[in-house]
TIFIDO-533592 format. One record per residue: residue number from 0; chain; x, y, z of N, C-alpha, C, O in turn. Coordinates in steps of 0.2 Angstrom, whole numbers, padded with zeros to 4 digits. Each point is the difference from the previous one (the first is absolute). Layout:
<atoms>
- NUM	A	X	Y	Z	X	Y	Z	X	Y	Z	X	Y	Z
...
</atoms>
This chain:
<atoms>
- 0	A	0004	-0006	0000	-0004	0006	0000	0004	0006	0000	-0001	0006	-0002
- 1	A	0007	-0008	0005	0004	0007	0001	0004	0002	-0008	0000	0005	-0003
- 2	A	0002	-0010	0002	0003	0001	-0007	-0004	0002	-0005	0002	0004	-0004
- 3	A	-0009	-0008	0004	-0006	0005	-0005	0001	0009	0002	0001	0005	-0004
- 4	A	-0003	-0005	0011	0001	0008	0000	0004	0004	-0002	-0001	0005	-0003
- 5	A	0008	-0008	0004	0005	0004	-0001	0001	-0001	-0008	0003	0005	-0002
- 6	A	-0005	-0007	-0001	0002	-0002	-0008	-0007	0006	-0004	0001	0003	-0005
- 7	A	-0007	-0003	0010	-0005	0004	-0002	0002	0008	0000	-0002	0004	-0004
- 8	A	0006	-0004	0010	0002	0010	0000	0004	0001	-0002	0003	0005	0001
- 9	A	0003	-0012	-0004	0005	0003	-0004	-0003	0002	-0007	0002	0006	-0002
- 10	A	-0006	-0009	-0001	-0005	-0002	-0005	-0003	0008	-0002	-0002	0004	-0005
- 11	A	0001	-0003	0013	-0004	0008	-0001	0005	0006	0000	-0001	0005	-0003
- 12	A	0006	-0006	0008	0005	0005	0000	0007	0001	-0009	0004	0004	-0003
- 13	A	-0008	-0010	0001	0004	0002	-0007	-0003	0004	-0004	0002	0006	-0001
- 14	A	-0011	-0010	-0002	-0005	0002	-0001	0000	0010	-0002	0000	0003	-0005
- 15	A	0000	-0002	0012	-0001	0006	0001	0008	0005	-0003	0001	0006	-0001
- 16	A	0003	-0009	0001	0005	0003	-0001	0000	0001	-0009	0001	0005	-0004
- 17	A	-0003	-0012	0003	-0002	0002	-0008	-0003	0002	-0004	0002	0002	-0006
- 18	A	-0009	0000	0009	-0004	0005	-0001	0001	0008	0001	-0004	0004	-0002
- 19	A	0009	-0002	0007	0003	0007	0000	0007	0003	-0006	0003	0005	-0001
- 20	A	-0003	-0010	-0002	0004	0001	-0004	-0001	0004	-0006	-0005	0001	-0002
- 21	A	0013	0002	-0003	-0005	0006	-0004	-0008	0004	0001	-0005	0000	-0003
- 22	A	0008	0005	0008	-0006	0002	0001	0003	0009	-0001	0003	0003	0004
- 23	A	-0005	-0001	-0009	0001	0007	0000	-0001	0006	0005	-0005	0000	0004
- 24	A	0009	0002	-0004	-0001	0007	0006	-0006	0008	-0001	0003	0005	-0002
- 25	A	-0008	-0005	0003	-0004	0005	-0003	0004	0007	0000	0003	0002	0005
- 26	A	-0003	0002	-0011	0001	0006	0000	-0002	0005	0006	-0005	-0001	0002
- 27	A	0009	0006	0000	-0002	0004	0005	0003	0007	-0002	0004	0001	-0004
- 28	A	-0007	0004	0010	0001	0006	-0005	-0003	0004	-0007	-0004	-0003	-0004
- 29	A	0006	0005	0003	-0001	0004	-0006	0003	-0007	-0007	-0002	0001	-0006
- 30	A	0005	-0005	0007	-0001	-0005	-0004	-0005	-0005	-0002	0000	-0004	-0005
- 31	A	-0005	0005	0010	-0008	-0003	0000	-0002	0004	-0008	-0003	-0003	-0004
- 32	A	0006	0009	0003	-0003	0004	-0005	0003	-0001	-0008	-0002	0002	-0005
- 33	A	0008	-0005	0007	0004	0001	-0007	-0003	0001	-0006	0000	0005	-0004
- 34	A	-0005	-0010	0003	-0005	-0001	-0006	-0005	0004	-0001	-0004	0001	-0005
- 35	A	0003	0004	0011	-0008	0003	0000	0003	0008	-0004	0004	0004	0002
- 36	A	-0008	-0003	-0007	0000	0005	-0004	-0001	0009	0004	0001	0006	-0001
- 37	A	-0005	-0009	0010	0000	0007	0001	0004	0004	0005	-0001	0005	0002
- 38	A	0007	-0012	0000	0006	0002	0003	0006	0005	-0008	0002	-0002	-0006
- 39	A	-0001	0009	0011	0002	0004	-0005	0008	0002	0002	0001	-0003	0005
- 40	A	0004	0007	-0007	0007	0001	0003	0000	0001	0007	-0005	0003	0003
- 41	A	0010	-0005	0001	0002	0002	0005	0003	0010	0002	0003	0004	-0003
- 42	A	-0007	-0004	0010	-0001	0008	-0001	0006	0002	0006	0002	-0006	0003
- 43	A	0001	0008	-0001	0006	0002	0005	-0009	0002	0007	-0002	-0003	0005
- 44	A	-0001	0008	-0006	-0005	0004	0006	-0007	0000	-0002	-0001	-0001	-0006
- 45	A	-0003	0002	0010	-0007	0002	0000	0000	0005	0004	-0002	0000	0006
- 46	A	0003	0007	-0011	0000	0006	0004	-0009	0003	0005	-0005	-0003	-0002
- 47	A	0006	0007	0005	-0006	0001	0002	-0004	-0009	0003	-0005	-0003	-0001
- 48	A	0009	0002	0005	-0002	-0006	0003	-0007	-0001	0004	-0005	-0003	-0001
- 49	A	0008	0009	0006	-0007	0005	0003	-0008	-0001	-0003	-0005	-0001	0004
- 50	A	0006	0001	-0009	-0006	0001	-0006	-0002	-0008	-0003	-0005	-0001	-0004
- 51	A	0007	-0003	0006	-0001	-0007	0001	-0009	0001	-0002	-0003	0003	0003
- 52	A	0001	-0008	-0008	-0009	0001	0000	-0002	-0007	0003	-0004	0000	0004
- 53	A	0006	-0004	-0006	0000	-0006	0002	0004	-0006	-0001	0006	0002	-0001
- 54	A	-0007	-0008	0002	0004	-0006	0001	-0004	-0005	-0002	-0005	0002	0001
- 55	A	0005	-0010	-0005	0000	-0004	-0002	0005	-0006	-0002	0006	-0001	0000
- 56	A	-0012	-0003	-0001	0006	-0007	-0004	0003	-0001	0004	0006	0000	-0003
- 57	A	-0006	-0001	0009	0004	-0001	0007	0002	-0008	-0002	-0004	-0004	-0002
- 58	A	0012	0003	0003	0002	-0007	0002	0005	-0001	0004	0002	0006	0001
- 59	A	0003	-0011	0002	0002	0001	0005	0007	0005	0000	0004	0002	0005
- 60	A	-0003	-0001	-0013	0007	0004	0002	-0003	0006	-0008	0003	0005	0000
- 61	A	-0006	-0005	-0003	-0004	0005	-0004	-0005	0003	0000	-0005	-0003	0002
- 62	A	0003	0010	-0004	-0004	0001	0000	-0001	0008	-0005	0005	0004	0000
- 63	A	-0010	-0002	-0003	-0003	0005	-0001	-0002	0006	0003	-0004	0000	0004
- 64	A	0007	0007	-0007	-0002	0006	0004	-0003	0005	-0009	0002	0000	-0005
- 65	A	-0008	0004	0009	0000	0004	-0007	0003	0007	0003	0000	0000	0007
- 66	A	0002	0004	-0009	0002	0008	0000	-0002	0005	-0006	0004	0003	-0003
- 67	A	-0010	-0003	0003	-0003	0008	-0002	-0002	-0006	-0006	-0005	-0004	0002
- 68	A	0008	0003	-0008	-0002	-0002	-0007	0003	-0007	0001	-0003	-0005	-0001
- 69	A	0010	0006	0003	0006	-0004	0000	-0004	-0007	0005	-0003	0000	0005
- 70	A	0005	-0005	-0008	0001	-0006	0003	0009	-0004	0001	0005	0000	-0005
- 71	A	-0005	-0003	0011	0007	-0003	0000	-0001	-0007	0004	-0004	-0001	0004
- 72	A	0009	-0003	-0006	0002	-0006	0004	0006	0001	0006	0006	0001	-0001
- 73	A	-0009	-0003	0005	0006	0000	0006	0001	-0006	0002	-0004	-0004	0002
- 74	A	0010	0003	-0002	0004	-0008	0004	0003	-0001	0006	0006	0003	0000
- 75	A	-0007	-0004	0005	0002	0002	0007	0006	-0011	-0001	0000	-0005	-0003
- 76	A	0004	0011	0007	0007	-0007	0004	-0006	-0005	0004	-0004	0001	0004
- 77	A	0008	-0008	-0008	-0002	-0005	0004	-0011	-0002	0001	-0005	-0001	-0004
- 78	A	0006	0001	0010	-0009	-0001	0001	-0003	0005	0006	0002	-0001	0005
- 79	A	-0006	0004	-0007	-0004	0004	0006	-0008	-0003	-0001	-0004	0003	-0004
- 80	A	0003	-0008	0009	-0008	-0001	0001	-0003	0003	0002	-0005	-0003	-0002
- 81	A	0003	0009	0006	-0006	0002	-0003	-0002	0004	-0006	-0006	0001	-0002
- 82	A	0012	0001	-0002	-0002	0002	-0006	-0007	-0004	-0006	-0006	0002	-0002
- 83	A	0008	-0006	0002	-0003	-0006	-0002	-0011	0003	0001	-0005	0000	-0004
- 84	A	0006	0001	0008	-0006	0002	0004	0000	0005	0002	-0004	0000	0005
- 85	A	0007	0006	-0007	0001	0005	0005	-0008	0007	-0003	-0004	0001	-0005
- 86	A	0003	0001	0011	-0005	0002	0001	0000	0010	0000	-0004	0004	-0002
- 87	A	0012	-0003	0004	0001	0007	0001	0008	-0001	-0002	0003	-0005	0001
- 88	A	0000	0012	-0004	0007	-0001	-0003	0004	0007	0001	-0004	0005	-0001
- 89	A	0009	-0003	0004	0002	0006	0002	0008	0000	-0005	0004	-0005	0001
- 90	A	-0002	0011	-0005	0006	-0001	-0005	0004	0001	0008	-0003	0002	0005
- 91	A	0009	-0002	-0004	0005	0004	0004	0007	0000	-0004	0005	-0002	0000
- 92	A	-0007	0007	-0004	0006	0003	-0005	0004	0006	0003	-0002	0002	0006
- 93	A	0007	0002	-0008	0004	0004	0001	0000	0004	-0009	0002	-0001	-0005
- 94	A	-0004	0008	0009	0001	0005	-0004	-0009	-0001	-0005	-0001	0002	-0005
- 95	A	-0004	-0005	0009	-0006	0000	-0004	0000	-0005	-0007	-0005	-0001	-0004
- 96	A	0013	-0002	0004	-0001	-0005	-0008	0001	-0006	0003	0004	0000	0005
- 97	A	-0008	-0006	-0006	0001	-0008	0000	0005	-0003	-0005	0000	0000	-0006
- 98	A	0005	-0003	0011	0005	-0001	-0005	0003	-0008	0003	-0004	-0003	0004
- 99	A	0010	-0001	-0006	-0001	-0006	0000	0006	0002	0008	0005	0004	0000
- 100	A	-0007	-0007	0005	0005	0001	0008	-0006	0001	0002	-0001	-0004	0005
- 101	A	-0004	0009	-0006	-0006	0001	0006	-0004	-0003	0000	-0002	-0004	-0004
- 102	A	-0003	0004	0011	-0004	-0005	0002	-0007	0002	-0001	-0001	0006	-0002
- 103	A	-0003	-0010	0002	-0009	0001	-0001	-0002	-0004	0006	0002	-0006	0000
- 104	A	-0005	0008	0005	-0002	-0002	0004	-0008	-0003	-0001	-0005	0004	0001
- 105	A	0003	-0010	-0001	-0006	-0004	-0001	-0004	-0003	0007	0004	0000	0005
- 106	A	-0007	-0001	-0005	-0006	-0004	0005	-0009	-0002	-0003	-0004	0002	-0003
- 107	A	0005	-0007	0005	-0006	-0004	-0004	-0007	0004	0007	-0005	-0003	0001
- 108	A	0007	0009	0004	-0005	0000	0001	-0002	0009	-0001	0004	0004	-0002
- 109	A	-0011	-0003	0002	-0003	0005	0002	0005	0007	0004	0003	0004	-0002
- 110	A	-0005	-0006	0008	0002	0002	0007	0008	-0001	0000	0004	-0004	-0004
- 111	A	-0002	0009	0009	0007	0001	0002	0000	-0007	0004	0004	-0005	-0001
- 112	A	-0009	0005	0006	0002	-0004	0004	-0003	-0007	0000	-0005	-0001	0004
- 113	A	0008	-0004	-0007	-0002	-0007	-0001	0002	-0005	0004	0006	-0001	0002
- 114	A	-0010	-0002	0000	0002	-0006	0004	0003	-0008	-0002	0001	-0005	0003
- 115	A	0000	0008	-0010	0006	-0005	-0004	0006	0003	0002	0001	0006	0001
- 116	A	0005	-0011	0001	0008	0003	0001	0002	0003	-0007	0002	0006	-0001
- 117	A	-0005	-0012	-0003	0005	0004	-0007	-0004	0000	-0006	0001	-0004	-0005
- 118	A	-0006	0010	0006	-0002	0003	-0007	0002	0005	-0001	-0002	0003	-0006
- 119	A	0006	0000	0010	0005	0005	-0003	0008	-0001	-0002	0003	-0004	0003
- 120	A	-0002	0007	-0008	0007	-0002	-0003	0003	0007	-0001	-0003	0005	0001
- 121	A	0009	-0006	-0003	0003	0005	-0003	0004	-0004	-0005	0002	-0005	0002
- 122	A	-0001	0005	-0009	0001	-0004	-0008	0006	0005	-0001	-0001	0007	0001
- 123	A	0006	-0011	-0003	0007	0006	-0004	-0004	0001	-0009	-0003	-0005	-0002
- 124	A	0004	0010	-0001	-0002	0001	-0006	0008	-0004	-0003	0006	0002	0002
- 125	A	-0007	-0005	-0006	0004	-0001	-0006	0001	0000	-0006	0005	-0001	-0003
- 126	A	-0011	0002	0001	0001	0004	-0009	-0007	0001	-0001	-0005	-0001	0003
- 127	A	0005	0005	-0009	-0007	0004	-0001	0000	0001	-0007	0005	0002	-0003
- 128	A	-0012	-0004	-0001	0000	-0003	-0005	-0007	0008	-0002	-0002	0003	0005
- 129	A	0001	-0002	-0013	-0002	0002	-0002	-0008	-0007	-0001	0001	-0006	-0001
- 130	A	-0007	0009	0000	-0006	-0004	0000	-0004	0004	-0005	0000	0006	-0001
- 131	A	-0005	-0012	-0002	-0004	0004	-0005	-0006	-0005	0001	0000	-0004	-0004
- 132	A	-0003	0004	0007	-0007	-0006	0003	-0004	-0002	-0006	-0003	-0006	0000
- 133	A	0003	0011	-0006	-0002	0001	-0005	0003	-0006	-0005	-0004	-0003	-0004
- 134	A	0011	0003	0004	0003	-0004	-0005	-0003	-0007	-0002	-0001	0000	-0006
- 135	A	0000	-0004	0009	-0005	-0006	-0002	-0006	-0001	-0002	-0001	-0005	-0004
- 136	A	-0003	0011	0007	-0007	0001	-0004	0001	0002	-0007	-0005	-0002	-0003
- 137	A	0009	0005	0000	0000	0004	-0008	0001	-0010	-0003	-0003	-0003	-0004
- 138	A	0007	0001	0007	0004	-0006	-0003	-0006	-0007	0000	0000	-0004	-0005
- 139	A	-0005	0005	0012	-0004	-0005	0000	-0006	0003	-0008	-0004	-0003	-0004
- 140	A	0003	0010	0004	-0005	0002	-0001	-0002	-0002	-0008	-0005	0000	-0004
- 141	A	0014	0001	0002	0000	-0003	-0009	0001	-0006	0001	-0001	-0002	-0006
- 142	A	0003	-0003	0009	-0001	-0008	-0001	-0006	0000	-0001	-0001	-0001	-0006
- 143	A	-0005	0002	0011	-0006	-0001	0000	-0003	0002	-0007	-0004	-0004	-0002
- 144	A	0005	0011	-0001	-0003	0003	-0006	0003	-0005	-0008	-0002	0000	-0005
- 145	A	0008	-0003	0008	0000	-0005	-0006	-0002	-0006	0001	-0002	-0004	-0005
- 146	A	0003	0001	0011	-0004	-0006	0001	-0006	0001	-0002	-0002	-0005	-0003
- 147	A	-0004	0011	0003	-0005	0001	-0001	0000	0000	-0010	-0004	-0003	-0003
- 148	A	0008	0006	0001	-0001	0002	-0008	0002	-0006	-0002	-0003	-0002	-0005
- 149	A	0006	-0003	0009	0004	-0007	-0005	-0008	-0006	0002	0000	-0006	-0002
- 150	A	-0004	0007	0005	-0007	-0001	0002	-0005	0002	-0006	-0004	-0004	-0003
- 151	A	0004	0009	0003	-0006	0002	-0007	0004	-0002	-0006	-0004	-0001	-0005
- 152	A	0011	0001	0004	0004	-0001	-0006	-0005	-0008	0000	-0005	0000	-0004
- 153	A	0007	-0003	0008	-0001	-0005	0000	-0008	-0003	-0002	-0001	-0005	-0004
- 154	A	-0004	0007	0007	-0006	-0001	-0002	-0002	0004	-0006	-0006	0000	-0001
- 155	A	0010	0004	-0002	-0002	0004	-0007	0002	-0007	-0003	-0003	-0003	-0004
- 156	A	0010	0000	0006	0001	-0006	-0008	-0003	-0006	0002	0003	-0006	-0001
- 157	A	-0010	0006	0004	-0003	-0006	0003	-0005	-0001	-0003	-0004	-0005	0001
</atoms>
């Protein structure tokens, strides 16, 4: 009996080793992006920080800010969880410009005062991407208009 067992979680402890194997590493960062048409050049600042209108597209080390017209991507070092969910966002720049060294301060709560330890963070900025939210839609919106024309082409020669 003991030799079945032991022959059984050799059997699983291989198993399991063989199935973690070639297993790719997911992109992180602004690498998540390579391919996306609405990641645009990298910007040195985002002046008038202050002026911040909003924040989106939150993930655990990226996220979106609009300023005035402008959209940007920001990439924070490493990981900051509450960004992910962050609910309130505070720039802490120097000189009024958002630049890659300063922090943004996130929490996934309302209130200053939470009775979570850690929904507030403070995130190192690391690079800051130009954004165009728009880029995708112009690109889905002519797929659709020729998939749609190669449809009537299609039942005109039917």
């Amino acid at each position: 009996m003991r030799l079945s067992l032991s022959l059984f979680t050799a059997l699983i402890a291989v198993a399991g080793c063989a199935s973690t194997a070639d297993t790719e590493p997911k992109p992180k960062g602004v690498a998540k992006y390579a391919d996306d048409p609405r990641l645009g050049e990298e910007v040195d600042r985002i002046c008038f920080a202050s002026n911040i209108d909003s924040f989106g597209d939150n993930t655990r080390d990226t996220f979106t800010v609009r300023e005035g017209r402008d959209y940007y991507l920001i990439e924070i070092f490493g990981s900051c969880p509450p960004l992910q969910h962050a609910m309130t966002m505070r720039m802490d720049s120097t000189m009024n410009c958002l630049t890659a060294g300063d922090h943004v301060i996130v929490s996934d709560s309302l209130t200053s005062s939470s009775s979570t330890p850690f929904s507030k963070s403070r995130c190192l900025v690391k690079s800051i991407y130009k954004w165009d939210p728009k880029a995708g839609e112009a690109e889905d919106t002519s797929e659709t208009k020729s998939d749609e024309q190669a449809d009537e082409q299609a039942q005109g020669e039917s």
